[in-house]
LUMFI-748750 format. One record per residue (C-alpha): residue number from 1; x, y, z. Coordinates in steps of 0.05 Angstrom, whole numbers. Layout:
N
[NUM; [X; Y; Z]]
...
This chain:
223
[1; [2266; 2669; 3896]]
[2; [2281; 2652; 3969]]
[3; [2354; 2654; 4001]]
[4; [2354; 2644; 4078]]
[5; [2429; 2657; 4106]]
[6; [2440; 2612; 4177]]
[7; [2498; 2621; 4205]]
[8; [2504; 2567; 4243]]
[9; [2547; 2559; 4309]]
[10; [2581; 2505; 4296]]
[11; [2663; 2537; 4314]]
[12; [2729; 2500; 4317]]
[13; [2782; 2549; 4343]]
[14; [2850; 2523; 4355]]
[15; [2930; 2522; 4353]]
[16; [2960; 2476; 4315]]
[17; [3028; 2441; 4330]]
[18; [3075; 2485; 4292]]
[19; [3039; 2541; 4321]]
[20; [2993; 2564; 4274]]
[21; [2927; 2599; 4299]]
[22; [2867; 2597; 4263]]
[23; [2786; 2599; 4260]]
[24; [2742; 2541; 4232]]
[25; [2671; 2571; 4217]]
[26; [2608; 2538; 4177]]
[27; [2564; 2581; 4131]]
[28; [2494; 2558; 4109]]
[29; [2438; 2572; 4056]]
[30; [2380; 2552; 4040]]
[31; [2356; 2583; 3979]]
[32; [2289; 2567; 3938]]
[33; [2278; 2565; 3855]]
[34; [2233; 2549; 3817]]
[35; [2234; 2484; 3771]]
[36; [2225; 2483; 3701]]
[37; [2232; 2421; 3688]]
[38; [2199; 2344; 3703]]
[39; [2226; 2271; 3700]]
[40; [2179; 2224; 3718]]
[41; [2159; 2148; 3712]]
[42; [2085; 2129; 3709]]
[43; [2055; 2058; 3705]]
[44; [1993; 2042; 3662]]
[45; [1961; 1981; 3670]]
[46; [1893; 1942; 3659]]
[47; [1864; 1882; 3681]]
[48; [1813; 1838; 3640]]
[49; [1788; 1771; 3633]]
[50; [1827; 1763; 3574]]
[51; [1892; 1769; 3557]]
[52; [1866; 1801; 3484]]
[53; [1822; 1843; 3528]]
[54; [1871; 1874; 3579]]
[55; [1917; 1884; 3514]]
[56; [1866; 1911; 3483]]
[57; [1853; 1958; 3547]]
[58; [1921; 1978; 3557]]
[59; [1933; 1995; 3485]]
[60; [1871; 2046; 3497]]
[61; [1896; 2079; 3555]]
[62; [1965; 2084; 3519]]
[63; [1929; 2122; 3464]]
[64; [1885; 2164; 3505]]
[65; [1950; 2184; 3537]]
[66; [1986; 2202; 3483]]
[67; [1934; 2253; 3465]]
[68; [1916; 2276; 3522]]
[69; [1998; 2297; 3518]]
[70; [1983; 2331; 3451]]
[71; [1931; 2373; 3480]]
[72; [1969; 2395; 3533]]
[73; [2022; 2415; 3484]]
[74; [2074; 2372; 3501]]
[75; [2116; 2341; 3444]]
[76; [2105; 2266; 3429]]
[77; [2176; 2253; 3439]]
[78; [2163; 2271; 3508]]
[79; [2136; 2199; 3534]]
[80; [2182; 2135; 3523]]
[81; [2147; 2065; 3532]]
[82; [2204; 2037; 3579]]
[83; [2178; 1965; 3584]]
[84; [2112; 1922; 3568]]
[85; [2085; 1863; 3604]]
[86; [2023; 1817; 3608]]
[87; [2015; 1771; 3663]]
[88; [1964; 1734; 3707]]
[89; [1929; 1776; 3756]]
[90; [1904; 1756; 3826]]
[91; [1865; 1785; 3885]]
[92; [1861; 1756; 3960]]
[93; [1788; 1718; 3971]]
[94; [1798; 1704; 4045]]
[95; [1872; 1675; 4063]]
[96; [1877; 1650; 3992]]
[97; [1889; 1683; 3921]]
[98; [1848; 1666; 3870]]
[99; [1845; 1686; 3786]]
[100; [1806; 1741; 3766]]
[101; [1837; 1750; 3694]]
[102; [1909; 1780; 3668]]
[103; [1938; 1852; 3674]]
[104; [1980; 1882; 3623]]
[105; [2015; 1945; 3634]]
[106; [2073; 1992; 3617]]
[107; [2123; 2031; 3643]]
[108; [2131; 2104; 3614]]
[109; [2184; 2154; 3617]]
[110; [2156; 2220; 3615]]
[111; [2216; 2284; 3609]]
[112; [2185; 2359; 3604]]
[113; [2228; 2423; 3597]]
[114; [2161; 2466; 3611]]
[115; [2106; 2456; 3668]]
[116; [2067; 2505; 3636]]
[117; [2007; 2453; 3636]]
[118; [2040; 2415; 3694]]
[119; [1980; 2410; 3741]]
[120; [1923; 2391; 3684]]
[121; [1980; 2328; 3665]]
[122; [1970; 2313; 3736]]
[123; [1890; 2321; 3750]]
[124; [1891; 2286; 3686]]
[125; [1925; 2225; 3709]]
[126; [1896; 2226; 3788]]
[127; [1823; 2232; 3749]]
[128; [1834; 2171; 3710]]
[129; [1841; 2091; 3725]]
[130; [1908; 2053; 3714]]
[131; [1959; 2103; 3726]]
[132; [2006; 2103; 3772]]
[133; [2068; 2154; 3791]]
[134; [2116; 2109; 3832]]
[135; [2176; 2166; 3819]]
[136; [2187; 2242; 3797]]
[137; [2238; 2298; 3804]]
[138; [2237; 2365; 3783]]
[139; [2299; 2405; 3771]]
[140; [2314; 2475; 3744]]
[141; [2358; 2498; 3682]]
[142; [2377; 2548; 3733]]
[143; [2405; 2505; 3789]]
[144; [2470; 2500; 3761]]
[145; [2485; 2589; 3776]]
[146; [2442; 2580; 3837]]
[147; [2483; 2528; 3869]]
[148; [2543; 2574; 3854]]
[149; [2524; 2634; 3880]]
[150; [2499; 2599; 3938]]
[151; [2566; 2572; 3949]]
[152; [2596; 2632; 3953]]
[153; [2542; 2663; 3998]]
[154; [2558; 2604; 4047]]
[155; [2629; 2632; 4036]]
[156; [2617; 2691; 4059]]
[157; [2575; 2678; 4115]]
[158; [2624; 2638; 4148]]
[159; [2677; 2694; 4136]]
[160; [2627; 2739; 4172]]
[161; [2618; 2687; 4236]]
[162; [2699; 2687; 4234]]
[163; [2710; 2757; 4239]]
[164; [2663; 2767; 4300]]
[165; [2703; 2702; 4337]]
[166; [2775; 2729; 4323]]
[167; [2758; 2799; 4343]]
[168; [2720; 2763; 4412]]
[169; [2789; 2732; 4423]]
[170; [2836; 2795; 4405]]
[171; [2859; 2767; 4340]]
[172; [2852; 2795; 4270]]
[173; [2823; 2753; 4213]]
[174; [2866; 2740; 4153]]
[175; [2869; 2691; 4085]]
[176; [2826; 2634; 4075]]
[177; [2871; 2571; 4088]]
[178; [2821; 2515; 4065]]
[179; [2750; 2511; 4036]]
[180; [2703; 2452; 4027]]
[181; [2630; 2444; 4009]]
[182; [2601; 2390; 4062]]
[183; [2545; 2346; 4044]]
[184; [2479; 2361; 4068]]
[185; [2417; 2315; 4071]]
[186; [2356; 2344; 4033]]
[187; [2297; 2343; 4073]]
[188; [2239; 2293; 4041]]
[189; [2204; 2344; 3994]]
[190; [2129; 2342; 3991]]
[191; [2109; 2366; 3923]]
[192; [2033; 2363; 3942]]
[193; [2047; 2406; 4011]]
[194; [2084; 2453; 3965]]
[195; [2029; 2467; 3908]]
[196; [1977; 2477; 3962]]
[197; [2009; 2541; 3980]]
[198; [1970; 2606; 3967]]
[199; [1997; 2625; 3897]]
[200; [1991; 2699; 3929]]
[201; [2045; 2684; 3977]]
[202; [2106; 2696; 3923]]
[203; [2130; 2635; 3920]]
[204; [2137; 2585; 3861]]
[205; [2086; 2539; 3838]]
[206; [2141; 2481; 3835]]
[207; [2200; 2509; 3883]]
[208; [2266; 2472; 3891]]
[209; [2308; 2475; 3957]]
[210; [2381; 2486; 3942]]
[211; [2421; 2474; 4012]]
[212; [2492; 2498; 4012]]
[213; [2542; 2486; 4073]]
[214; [2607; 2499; 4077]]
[215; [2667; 2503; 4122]]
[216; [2723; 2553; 4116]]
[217; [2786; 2560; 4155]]
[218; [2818; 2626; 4162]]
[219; [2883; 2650; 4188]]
[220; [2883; 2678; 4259]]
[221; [2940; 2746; 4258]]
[222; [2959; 2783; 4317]]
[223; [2921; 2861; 4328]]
């Protein structure tokens, strides 16, 4: 696991109106885990002349699927048909459209608590015609204590940043007076840049950033 502390200079120091002196100070991680666990939603589809053909088509893939998730260990129960649908299919000949048959497909909902056989499931599915991945998250049954003690990592790294300011302007640190967790935007996540990485290098197969920021303010007290 990978835990980056930034303590980031971002400092509001002031007096307020009833003449109370304190420190505002931001604390920062970023920490990596890994993920243990997939949600995902994967089109299937097949176009024939037909509609008894692409049916017909569709219903193969479905079942080639299905056992292709058997061999890879995962429990049946793991794929959900969301939604089924046959209708005309058209391609551009020139500036106009023109028939070339129907396409039926489905939508799947596919929910694994192992990635064990994570990365066959996938060269299965880029390998193979008609499938599609239009959306997928991991997450980790470990995020939940991760986030935590990130939290009060950030806590602490902002009490850290506060102690150097009030002892650069001859004060001395004392209680917290206010906490609060800030939101942060995630950075877009590239799952392919991510398995490239040298499995040598120590890091996880499947990682998952965790970015924690928060502000504390802390009583200023006389030396």
């Amino acid at each position: 696991m990978k835990t980056t502390a930034i303590l980031v200079l971002t400092v509001i120091a002031c007096m307020a109106s009833a003449g109370e002196r304190f420190v505002s100070t931001i604390g920062t991680v970023q920490r990596e885990i890994p993920a243990d666990r997939l949600a995902m939603t994967l089109e299937v589809g097949a176009t024939e002349k037909t509609i008894e053909a692409s049916v017909a088509s569709l219903d193969r893939l479905l079942e080639e699927f299905g056992a292709q998730i058997t061999a890879l260990k995962y429990p049946a129960t793991a794929v959900t048909v969301k939604e089924r649908k046959t209708q005309k299919a058209r391609e551009w000949n020139g500036q106009k459209q023109v028939d070339i048959g129907f396409s039926s497909s489905a939508t799947l909902s596919l929910s694994l608590l192992s990635l064990t056989n994570y990365s066959k499931l996938l060269t299965y599915i880029g390998t193979h015609e008609g499938y599609e991945i239009p959306w997928t998250r991991m997450s980790s049954s470990a995020e939940g204590s991760a986030r935590r003690d990130a939290i009060a990592e950030a806590l602490r790294a902002a009490r850290t940043k506060a102690v150097l300011l009030a002892e650069e302007g001859g004060a001395k640190l004392g209680k917290v007076l206010e906490v609060t967790e800030e939101q942060v935007e995630q950075p877009e996540f590239s799952y392919s840049a991510r398995n490239a990485r040298d499995p040598h290098e120590g890091t996880a197969a499947y990682p998952i950033e965790i970015l924690v920021r928060v502000r504390a303010k802390f009583e200023l007290n006389e030396k």
